[in-house]
N, C-alpha and C positions, 0 to 999 in steps of 0.2 A: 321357562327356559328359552321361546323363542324370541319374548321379548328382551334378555339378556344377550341373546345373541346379535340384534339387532341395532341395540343401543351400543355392544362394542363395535360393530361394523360403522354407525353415524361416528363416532370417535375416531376410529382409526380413519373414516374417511376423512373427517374436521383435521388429524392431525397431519396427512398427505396434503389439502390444500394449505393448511399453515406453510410447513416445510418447501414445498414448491414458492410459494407465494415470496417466502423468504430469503429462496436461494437467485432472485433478481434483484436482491436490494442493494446492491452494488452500487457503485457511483456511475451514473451512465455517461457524464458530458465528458471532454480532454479537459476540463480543468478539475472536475472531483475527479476524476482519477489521480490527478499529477496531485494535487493537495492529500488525498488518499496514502498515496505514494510518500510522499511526505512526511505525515503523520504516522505512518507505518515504519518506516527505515528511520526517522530522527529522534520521534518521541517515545516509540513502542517498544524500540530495537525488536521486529518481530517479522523478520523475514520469511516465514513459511508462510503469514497471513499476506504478503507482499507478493508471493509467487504467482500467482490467480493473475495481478496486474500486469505484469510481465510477459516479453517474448522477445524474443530474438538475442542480441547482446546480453541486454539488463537481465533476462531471465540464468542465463548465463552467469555473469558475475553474482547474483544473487546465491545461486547454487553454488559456487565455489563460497559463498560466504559461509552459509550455512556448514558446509561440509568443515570449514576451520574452527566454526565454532560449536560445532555437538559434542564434543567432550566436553568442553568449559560449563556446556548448559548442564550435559548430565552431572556435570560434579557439582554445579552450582544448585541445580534441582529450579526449585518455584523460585527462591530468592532470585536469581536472574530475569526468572519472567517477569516478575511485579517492580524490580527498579524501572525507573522512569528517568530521561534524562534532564537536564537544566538546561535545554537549548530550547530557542524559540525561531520561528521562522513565518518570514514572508516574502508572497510574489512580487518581483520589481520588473518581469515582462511576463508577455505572452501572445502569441501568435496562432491561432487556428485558421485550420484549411477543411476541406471536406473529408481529407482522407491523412494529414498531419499535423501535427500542433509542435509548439517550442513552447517552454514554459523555463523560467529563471528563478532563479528563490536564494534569498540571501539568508545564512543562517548563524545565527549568535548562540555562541558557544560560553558559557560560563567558565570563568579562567583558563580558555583555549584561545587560539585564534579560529576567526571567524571563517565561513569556508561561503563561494559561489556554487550553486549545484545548478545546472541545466539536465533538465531533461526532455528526453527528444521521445514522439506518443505517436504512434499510428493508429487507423481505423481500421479492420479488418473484419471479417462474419460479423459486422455488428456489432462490434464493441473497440471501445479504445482500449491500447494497453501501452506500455511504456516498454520504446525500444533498445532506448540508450539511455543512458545517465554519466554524468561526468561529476565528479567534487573538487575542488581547486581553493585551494587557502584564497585568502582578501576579501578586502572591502567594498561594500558597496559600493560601483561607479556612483561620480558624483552625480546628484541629481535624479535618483533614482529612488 
């Protein structure tokens, strides 16, 4: 009996260090975030897992998004979660500071027009998050 009690206690402590261990696997640099970020709102569409990145503005707009789209999700159920979309994206700038970063990404939309996203990242307690974001239809400046 004691040894059962002991070997659930090694598990459940194995499973607390897992969990801990797991809940910093986050992107730590301004650019995994802002690529995170990315990845998340363009190819995921899954903005609750986006929220974590977030503060100030963007956490903002993010939550009026969600809030417009929880009926569509509840009626759509899983089928919503599991579509993925046909766009693809990459960085054509990027600027970090100690405490801020700009990051640019040009994004190709499959029989859409294409859209410029900037997004704007702060450092705070030790983590980046993204403070702002903009979308704006067009094309890649030239050269870029």
């Amino acid at each position: 009996m004691i040894r059962r009690h002991a070997a659930a206690a090694r598990w459940a402590l194995l499973a607390a260090v897992w969990i801990w261990a797991g809940a910093g696997c986050g992107p730590k640099t301004a650019s995994g975030v802002a690529d995170k970020f990315m990845d998340l709102y363009f190819i995921e569409f899954d903005q609750e897992r986006l929220l974590p990145l977030t503060t100030g503005l963007a956490k903002g707009k993010i939550q009026a998004e969600l809030r417009l789209v929880h009926q569509i999700r509840n009626d759509l159920g899983h089928a919503a979660a599991a579509s993925k979309s046909d766009m693809r994206y990459r960085r054509i700038s990027g600027e970090v500071t100690a405490r801020d970063a700009q990051f640019s990404y040009a994004v190709t939309i499959r029989g859409a027009s294409n859209r410029i996203v900037s997004l704007a990242l702060h450092h705070n307690d030790g983590a980046w998050r993204v403070g702002n974001f903009t979308i704006d239809e067009g094309e890649t400046p030239a050269g870029k």
